[in-house]
N, C-alpha and C positions, 0 to 999 in steps of 0.2 A: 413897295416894289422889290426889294431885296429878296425877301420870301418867293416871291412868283417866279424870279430868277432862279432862285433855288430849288426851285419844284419842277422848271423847263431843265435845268440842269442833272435833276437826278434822273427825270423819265429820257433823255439824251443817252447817260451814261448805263443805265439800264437798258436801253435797247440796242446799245453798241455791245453792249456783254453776253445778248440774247443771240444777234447776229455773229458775233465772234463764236459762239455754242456751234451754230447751225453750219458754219465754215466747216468747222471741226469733225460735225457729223460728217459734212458730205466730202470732206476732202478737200477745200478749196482752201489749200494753204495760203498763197496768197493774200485774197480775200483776210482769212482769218484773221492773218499777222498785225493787218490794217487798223481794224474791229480792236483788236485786244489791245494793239497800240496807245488806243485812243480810252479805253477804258484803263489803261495804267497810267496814263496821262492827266485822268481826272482829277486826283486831289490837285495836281499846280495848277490845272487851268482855273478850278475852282476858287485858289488861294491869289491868284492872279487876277480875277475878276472882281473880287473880293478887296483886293487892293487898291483896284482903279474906280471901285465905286466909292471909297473913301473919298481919293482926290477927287471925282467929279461926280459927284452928287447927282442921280438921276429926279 
């Protein structure tokens, strides 16, 4: 299970970095800051989920 986690998690943080691009192109700052937030955000939520599967075992 960890793995599959891990593979919803990178296609996640790849598509938030794709939409973050596409903000940028068009101008939609906003938008963008949101997107790019969340893809510099990745490695904790990452190392945080990673944490919590420790303690509770899926």
């Amino acid at each position: 299970m960890p793995s599959q986690l891990g593979t919803i998690g990178e296609a996640a943080r790849e598509l938030a970095y794709r939409l973050s691009n596409i903000c940028d192109r068009k101008g939609w700052a906003a938008e963008g800051v949101a997107y790019n937030s969340l893809v510099i955000s990745c490695p904790e939520i990452s190392r945080l989920a990673a944490e919590t599967e420790e303690k509770i075992p899926l």
